[in-house]
Backbone bond lengths (Angstrom), bond angles and torsions (degrees), N, CA, C in turn:
res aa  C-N    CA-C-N  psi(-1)  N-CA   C-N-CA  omega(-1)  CA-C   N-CA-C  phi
1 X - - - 1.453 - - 1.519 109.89 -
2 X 1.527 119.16 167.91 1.299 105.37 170.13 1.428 100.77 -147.10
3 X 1.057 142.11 137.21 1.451 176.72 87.79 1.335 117.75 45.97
4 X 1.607 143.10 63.08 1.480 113.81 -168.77 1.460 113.77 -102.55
5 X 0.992 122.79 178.03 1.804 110.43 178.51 1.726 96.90 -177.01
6 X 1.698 113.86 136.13 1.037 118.91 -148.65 1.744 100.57 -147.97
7 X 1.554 122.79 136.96 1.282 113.48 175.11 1.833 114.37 -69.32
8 X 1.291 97.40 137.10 1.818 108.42 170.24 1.621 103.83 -52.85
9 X 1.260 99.20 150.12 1.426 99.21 -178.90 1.592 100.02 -137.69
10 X 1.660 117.95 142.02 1.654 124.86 -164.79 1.525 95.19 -57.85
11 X 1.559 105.41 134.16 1.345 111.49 168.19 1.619 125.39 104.26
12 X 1.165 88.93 -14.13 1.805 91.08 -174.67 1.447 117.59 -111.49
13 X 1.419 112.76 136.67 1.684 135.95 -158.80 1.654 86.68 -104.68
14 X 0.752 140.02 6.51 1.561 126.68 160.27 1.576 113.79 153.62
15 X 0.890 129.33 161.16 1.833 143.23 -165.35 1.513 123.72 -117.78
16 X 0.898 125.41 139.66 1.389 138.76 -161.85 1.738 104.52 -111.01
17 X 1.153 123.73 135.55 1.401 112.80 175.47 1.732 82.51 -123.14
18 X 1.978 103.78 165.10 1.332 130.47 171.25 1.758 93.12 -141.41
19 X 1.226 86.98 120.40 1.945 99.76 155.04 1.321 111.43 -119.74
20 X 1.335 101.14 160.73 1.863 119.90 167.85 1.187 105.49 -170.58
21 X 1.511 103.79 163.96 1.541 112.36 -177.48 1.626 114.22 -97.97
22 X 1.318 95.99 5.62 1.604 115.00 175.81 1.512 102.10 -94.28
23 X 1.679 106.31 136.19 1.609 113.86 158.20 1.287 117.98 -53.40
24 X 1.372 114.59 176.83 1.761 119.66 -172.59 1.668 125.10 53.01
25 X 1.428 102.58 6.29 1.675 101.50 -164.89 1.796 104.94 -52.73
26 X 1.754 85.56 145.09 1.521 101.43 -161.54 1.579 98.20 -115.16
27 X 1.434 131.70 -143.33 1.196 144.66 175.79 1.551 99.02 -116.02
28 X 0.811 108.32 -4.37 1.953 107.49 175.99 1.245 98.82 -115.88
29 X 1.269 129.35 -56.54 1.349 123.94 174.63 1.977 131.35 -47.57
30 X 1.224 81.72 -21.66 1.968 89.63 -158.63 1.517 96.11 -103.73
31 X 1.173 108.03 167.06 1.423 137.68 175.08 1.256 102.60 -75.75
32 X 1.202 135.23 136.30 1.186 127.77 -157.35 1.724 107.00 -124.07
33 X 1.195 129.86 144.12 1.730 129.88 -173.34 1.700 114.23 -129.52
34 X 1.191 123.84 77.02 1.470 128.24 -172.32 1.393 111.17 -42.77
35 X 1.479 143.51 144.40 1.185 126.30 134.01 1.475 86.52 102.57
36 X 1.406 148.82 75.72 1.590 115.20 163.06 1.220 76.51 -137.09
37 X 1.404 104.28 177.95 1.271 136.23 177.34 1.413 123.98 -141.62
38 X 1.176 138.01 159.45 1.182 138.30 -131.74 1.487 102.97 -135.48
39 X 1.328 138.86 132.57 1.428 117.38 -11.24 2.030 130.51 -50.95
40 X 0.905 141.35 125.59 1.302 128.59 -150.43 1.675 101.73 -121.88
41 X 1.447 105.13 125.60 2.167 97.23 -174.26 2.244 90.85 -93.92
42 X 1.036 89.80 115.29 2.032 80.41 164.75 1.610 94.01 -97.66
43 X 1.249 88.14 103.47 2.343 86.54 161.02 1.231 104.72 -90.23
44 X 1.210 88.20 -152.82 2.258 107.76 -164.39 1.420 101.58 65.26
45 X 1.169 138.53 -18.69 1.663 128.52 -174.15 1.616 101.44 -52.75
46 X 1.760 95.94 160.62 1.273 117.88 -165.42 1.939 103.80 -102.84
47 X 1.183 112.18 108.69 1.527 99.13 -169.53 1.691 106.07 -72.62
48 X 1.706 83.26 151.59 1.985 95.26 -179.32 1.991 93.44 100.53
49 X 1.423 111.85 -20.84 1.103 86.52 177.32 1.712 136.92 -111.57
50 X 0.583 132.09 154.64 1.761 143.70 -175.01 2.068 125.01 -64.76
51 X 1.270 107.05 95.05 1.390 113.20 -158.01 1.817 104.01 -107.06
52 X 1.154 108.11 138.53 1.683 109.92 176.56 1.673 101.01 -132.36
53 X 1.378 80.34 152.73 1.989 104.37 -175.37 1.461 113.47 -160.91
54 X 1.780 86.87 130.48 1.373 106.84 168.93 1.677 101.02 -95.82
55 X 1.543 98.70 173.78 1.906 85.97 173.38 1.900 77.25 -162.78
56 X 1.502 87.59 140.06 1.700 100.09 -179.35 1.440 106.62 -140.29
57 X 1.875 109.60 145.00 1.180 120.42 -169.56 1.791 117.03 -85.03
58 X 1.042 131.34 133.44 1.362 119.41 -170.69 1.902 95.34 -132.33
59 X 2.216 95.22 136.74 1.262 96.13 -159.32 1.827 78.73 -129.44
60 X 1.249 90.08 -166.58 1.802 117.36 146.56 0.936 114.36 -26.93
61 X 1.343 130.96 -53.03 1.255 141.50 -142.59 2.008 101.03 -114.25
62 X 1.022 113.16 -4.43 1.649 129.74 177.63 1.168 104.59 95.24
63 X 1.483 126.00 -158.97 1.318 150.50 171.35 1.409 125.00 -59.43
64 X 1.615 104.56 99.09 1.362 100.83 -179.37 1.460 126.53 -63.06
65 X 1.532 128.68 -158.90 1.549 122.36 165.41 1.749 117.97 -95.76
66 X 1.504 95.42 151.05 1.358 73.56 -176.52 1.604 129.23 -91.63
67 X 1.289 113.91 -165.62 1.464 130.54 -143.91 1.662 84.35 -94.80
68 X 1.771 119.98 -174.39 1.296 137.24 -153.75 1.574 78.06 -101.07
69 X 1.233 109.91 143.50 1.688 123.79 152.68 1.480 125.02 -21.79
70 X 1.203 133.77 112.66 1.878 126.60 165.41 1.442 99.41 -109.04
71 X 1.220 97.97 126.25 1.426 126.90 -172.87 1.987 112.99 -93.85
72 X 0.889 132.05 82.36 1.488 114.27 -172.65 1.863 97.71 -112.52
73 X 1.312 112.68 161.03 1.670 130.69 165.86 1.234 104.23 -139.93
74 X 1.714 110.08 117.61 1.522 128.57 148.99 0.867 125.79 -38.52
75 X 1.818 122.32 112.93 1.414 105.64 170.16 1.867 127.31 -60.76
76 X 1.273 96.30 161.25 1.908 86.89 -169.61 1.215 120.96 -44.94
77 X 1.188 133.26 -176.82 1.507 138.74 168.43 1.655 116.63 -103.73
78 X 0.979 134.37 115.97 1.737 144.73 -175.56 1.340 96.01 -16.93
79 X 1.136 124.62 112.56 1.806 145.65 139.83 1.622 96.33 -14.82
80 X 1.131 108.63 159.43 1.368 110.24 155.35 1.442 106.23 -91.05
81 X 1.731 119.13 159.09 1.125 119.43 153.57 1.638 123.51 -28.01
82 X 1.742 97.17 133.40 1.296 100.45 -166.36 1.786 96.21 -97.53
83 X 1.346 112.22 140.70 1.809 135.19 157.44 1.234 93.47 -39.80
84 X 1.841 127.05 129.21 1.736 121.43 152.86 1.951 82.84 -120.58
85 X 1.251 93.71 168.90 1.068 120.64 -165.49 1.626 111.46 -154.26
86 X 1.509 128.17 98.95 0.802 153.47 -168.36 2.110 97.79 -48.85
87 X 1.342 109.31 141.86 1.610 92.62 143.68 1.974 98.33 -178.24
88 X 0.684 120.34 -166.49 1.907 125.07 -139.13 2.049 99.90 -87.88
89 X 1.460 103.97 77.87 1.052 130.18 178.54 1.584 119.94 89.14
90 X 1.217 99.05 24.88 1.949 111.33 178.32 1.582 103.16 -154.26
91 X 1.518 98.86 -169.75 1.606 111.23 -159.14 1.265 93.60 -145.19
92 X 1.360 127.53 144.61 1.638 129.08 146.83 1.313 95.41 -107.59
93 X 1.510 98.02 138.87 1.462 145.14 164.56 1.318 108.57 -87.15
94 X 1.514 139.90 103.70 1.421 134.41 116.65 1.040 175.54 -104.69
95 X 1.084 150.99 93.66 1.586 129.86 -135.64 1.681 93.71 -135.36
96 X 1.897 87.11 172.61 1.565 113.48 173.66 1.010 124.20 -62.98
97 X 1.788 149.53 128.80 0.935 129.29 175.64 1.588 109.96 -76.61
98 X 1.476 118.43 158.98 1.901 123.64 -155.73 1.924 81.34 -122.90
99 X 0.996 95.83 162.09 1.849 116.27 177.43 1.516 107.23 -72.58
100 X 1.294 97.58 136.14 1.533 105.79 -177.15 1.411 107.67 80.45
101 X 1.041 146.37 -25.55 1.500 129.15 177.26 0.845 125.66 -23.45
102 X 1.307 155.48 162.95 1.520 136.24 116.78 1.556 114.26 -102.40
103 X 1.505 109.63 -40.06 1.672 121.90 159.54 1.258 118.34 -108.87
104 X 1.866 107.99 -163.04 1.289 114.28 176.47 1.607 115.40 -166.95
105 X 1.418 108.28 129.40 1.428 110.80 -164.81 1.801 86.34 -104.24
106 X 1.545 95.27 128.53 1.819 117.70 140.47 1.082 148.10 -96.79
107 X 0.983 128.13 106.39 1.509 148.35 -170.72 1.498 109.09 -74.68
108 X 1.517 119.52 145.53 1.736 101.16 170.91 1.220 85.93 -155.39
109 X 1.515 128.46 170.33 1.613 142.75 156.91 1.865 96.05 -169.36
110 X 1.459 90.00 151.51 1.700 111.00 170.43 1.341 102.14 -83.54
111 X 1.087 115.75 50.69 1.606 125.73 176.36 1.895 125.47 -145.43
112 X 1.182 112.44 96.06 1.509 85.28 -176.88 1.782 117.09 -69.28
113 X 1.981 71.40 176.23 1.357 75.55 -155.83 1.637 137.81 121.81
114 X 1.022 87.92 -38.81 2.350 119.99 -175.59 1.385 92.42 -34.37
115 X 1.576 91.93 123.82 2.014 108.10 166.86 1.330 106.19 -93.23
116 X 1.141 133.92 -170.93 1.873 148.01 118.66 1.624 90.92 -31.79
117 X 1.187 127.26 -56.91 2.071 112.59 -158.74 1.853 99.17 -104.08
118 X 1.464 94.71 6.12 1.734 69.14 166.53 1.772 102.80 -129.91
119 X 1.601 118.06 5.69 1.268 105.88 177.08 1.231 132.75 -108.47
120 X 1.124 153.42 144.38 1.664 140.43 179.13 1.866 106.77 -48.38
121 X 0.801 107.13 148.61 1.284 127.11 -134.02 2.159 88.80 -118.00
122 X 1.125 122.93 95.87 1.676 122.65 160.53 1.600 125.07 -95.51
123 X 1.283 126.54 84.14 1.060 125.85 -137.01 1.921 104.31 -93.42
124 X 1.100 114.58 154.55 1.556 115.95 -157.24 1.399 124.51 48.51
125 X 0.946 128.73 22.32 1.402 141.61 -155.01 1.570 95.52 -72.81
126 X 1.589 126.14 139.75 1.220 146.67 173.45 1.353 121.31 -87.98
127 X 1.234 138.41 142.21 1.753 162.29 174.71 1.574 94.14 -75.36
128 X 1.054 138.51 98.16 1.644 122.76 -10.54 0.911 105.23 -122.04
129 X 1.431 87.15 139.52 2.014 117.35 -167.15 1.720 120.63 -93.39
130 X 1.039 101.39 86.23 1.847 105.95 174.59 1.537 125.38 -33.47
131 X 1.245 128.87 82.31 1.688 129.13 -168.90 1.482 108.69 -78.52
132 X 1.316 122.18 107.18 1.602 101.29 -157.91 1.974 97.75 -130.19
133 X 1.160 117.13 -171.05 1.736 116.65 -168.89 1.401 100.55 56.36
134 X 1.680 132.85 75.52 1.442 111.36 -162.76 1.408 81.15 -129.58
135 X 1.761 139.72 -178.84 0.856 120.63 173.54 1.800 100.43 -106.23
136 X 0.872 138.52 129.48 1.816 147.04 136.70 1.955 99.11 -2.70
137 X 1.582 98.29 120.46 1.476 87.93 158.82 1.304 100.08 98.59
138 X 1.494 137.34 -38.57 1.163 131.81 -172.31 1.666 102.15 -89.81
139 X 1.469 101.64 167.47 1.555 128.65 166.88 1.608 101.62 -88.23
140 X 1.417 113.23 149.73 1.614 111.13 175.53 1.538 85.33 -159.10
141 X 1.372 110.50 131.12 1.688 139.58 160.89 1.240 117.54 -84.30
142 X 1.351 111.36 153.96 2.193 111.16 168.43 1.136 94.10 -150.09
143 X 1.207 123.55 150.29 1.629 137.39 149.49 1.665 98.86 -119.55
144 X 1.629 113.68 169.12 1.476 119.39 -177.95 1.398 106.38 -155.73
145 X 1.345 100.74 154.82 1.027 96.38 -174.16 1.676 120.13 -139.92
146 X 1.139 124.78 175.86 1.837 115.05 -175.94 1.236 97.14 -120.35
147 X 1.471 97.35 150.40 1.807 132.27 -165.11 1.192 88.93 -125.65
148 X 1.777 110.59 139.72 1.015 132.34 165.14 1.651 123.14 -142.48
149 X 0.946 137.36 172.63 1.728 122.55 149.04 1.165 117.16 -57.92
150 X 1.708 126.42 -0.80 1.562 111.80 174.87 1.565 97.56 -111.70
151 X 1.627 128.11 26.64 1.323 123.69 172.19 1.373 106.55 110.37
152 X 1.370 103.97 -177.27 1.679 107.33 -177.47 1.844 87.47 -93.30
153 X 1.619 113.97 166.26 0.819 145.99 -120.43 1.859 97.89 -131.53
154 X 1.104 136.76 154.95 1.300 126.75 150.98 1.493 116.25 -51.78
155 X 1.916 102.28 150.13 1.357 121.48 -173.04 1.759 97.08 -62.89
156 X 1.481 124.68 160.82 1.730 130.43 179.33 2.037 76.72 -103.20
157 X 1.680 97.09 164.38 1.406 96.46 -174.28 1.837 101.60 -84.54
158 X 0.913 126.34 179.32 1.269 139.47 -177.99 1.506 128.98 -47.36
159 X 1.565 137.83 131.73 1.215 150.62 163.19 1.412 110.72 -112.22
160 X 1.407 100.69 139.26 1.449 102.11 168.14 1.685 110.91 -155.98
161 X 1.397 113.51 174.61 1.422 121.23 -175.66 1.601 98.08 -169.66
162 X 1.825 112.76 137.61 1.088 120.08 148.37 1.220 116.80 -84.67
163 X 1.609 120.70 152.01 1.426 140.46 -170.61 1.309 102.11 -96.11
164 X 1.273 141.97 116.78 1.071 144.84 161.73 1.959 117.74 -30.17
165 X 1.534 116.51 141.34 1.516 94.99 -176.97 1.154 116.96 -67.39
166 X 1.285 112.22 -171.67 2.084 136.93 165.86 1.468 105.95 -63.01
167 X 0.798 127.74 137.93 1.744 129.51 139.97 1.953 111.74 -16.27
168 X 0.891 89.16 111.41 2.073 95.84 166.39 1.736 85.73 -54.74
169 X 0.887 102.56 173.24 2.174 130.38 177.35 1.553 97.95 -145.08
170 X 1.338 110.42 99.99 1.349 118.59 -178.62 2.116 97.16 -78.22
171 X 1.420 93.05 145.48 1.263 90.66 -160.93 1.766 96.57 -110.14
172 X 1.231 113.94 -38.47 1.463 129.92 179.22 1.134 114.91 -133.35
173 X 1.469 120.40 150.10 1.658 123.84 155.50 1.975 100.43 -151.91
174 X 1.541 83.29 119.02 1.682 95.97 -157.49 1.463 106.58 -129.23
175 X 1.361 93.66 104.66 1.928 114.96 -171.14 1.708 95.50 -55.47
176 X 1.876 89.17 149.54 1.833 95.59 176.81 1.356 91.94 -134.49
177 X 1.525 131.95 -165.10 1.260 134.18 149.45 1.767 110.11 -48.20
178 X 1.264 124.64 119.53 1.430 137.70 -165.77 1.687 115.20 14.28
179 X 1.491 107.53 71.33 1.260 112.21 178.82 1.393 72.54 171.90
180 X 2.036 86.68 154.81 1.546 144.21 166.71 1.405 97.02 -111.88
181 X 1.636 105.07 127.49 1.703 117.04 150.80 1.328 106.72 -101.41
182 X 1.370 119.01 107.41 1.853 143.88 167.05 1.662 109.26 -49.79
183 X 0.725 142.82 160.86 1.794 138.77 152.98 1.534 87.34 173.00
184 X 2.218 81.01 127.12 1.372 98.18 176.06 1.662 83.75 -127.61
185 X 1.524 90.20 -176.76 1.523 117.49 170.58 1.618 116.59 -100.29
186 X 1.404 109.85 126.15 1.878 113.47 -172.22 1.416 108.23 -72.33
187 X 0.737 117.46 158.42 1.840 116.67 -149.49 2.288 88.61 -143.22
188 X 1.040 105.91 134.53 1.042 117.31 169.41 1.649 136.30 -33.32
189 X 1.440 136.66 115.50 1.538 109.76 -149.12 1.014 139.77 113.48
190 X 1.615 97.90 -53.04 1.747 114.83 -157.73 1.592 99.05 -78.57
191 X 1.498 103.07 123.23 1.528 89.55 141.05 1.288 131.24 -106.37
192 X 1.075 124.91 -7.13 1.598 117.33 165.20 1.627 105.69 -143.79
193 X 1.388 113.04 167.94 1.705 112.25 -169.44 1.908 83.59 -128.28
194 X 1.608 89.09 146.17 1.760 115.33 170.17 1.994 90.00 -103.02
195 X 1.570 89.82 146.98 1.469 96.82 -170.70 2.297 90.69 -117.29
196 X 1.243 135.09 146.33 1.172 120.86 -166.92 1.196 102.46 -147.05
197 X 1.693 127.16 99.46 1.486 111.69 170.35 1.584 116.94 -137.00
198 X 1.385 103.00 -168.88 1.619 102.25 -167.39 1.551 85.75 -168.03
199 X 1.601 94.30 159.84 1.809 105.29 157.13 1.055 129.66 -85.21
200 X 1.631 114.09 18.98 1.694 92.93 -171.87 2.212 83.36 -126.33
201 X 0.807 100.47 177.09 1.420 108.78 -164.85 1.527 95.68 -88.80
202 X 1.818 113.30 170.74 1.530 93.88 -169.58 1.620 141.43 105.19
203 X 1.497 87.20 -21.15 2.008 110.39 -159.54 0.949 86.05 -63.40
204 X 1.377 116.64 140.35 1.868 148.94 166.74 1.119 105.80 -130.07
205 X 1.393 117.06 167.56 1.771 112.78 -175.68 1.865 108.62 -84.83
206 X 1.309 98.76 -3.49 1.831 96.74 170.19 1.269 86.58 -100.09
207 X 1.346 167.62 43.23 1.730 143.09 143.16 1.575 98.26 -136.38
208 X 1.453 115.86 -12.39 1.750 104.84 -176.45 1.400 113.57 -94.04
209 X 1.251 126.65 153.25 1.632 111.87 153.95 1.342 118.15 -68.71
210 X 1.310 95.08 158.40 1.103 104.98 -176.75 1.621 119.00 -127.95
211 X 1.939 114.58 140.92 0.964 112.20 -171.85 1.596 104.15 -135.58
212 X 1.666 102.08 117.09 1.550 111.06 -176.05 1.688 127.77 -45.23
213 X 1.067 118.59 179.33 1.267 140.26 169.11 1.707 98.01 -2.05
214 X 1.240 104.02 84.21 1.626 131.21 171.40 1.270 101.15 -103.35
215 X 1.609 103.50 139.23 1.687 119.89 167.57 1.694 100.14 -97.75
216 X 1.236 118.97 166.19 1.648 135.09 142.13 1.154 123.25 -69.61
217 X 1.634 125.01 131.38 1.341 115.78 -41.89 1.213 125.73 -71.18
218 X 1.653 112.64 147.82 1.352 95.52 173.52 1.190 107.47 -113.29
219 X 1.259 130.72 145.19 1.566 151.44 177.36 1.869 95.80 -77.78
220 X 1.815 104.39 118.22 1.218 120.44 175.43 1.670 115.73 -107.20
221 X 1.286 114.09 82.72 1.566 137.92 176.38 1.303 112.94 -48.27
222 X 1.288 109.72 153.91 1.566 137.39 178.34 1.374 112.32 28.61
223 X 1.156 111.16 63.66 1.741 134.74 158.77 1.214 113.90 -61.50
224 X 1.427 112.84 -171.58 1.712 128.08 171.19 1.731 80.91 -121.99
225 X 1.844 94.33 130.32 1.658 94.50 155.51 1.552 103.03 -93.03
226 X 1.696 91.28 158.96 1.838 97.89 -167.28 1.154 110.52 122.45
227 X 1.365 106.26 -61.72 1.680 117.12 -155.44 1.567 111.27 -108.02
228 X 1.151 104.23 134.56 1.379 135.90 -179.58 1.579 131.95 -37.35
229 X 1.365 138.07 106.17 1.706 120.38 -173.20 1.370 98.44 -132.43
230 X 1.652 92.70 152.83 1.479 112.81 177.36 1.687 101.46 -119.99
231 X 1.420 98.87 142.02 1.344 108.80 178.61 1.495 110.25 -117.76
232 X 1.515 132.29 155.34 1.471 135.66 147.33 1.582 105.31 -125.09
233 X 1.474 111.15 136.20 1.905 93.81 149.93 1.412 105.41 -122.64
234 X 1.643 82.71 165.87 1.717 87.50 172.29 2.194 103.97 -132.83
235 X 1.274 80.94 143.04 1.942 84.41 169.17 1.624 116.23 -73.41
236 X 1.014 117.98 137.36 1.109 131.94 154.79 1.731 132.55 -87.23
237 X 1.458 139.60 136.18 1.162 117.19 171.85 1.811 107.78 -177.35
């Protein structure tokens, strides 16, 4: 909606407003509103968009001329929820562009929930916006919002994505009679760790086996004593 309000002028029994979304609006040109009074709310408007008004006094004497142009622009209307997209210590940001924009503010916090007043604040931020220095393991939210010359815009409702964890940091692997004792460090995130090895040096999780949902330490059974193992883990979460 938008708001108009206008000084009384000697002589006049009531006022006429004209809007349009066209410049120059005249009394022939505009939509015309009998009877208002001032301060005056016109709702139903379309946000993001650009509204003009004359407003004229009508007496005894009929319909005066009208008044100088009021120029107002709606701020945008709420984005839809923006797409995040997880990836190896950052986030992509994307969303739809909404009518009337011209920019767009991003908001984020490791908290759901995140407003405009409760989130860090990325200001002009672009479709799609690279969120990067993030930590592994955590949850991260965004809402967004549209900029216009009539202000920023309502919050879009919520996006989110967990970040996959850190790398475990294996700290030991300590040969026994036919067994390896594993011990890594729990890494933020994770709920369970893949354990991945082989005899030849090199092991990655495409050339090692692999053995699921392992705790610290884990005791690696019925080996060959003698012979040599390489381990990696990775967190899961």
């Amino acid at each position: 909606q938008v708001t108009l309000t206008w000084s009384a002028v000697d002589g006049a029994d009531s006022y006429n407003l004209y809007w349009s979304t066209t410049a120059a609006v005249t009394k022939e040109t505009g939509t015309k509103i009998t009877g208002v009074t001032s301060p005056y709310a016109h709702t139903g408007l379309a946000n993001g968009s650009t509204y003009y008004y004359v407003v004229t006094a009508v007496g005894g004497g009929g319909e005066g001329k009208a008044s100088n142009v009021a120029t107002v622009t709606l701020a945008p209307a709420a984005p839809a929820a923006p797409t995040v997209a997880a990836g190896l210590g950052e986030t992509t940001v994307t969303w739809a562009t909404t009518a009337g924009a011209t920019s767009y503010n991003l908001y984020w916090s490791t908290s759901a929930g995140v407003t405009p007043a409760t989130g860090t604040k990325i200001e002009a931020a672009v479709s799609p916006y690279v969120h990067t220095g993030l930590t592994p393991g955590l949850a991260y939210y965004y809402v967004v919002t549209g900029v216009n010359a009539g202000g920023e815009g309502a919050a879009s409702a919520e996006g989110t994505v967990t970040l996959a964890p850190a790398s475990p940091a294996i700290v030991s692997a300590v040969s026994g009679d036919h067994q390896v004792t594993v011990d890594f460090l729990n890494v933020v995130g994770a709920t369970s760790y893949n354990l991945y090895w082989s005899n030849t040096a090199g092991v990655t999780k495409a050339t090692g086996t692999k053995i699921e949902n392992v705790t610290a330490p884990y005791a690696h059974t019925g080996l060959t004593n003698g012979t040599t193992y390489y381990y990696v883990a990775t967190a899961v979460g």
